[in-house]
Each structure stands twice: as structure tokens, then as C-alpha cells.
C-alpha positions as CSV (number, residue, x, y, z in Angstrom):
1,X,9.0,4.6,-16.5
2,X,5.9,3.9,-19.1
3,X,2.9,6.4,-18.3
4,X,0.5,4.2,-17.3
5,X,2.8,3.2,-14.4
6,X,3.7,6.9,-13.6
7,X,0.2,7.5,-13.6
8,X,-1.2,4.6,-11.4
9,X,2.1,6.0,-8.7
10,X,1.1,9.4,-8.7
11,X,-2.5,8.6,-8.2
12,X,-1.3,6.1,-5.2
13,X,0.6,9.0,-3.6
14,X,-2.5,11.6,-3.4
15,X,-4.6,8.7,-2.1
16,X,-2.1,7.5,0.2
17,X,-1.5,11.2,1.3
18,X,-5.2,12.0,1.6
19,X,-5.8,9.5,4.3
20,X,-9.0,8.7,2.1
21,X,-9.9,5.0,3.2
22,X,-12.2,4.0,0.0
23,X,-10.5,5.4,-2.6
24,X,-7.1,3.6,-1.6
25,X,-8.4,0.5,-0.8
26,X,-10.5,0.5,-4.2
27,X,-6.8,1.1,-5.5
28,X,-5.9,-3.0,-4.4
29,X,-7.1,-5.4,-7.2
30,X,-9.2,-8.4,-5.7
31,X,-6.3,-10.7,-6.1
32,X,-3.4,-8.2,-5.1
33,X,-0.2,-10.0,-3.2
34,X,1.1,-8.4,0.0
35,X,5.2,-9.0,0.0
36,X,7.3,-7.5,2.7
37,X,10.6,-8.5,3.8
38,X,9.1,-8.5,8.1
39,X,6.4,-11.2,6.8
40,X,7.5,-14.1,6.1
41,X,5.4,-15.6,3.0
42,X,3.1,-13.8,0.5
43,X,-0.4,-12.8,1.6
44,X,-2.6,-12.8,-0.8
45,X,-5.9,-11.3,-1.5
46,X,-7.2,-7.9,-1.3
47,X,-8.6,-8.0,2.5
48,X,-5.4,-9.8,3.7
49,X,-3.4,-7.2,1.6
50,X,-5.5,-4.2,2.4
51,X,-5.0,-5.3,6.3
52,X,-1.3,-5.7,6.6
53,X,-0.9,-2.7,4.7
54,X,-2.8,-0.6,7.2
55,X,-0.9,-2.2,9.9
56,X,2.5,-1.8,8.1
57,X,1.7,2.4,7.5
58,X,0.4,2.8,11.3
59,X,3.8,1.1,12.7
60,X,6.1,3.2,10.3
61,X,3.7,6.5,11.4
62,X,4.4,5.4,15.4
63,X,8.0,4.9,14.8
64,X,8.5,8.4,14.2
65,X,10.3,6.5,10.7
66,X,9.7,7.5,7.1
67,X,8.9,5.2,4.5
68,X,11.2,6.0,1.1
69,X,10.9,3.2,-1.2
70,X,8.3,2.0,-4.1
């Protein structure tokens, strides 16, 4: 993996971890895509993306499940 890439993942992981709302979600670019295989098309945008992506980490914390994929 190039730097640059290990960096930006590293950086996600102690936001992510921190629980810090406005550092992470200054982490989405304004045009960032959300993809998941439980939605069934792209949602695009950074609101839309920000959104499901809070939704997708609280169901995966209430699951008692683990998330282990990038």
C-alpha cells in the first residue's frame, strides 16, 4: 500500500475510534459515494454518505457484530 493511502487509513481509524463527530465527518469529500452490499444503489454525496454511514456503524455496534473489512 502507497503512503498516502496508509496514511489517510490510519488517520480514519483514530477518528473512527475517537467517536469525534467533526473530525470524521470532515474526513468525507463533498462528493463521496456510499456503496454497501444491504443498499441497493450508490448514494452519493457527503450528507447522504455521512448519514448511512452513521446508521450502518450504530446497527453493527447493536448487533453485538464486529466490522473487519476496509
Amino acid at each position: 500500500m502507497n503512503p498516502l493511502n496508509r496514511r489517510i487509513i490510519d488517520q480514519w481509524h483514530r477518528v473512527a475510534l475517537s467517536g469525534d463527530r467533526p473530525p470524521r465527518d470532515a474526513m468525507f469529500h463533498d462528493d463521496a459515494v456510499f456503496e454497501s452490499p444491504v443498499v441497493h444503489a450508490p448514494r452519493h454525496g457527503k450528507t447522504i454518505a455521512n448519514k448511512y454511514r452513521a446508521g450502518a456503524a450504530l446497527t453493527v455496534a447493536n448487533s453485538g457484530g464486529e466490522y473487519v473489512g476496509e
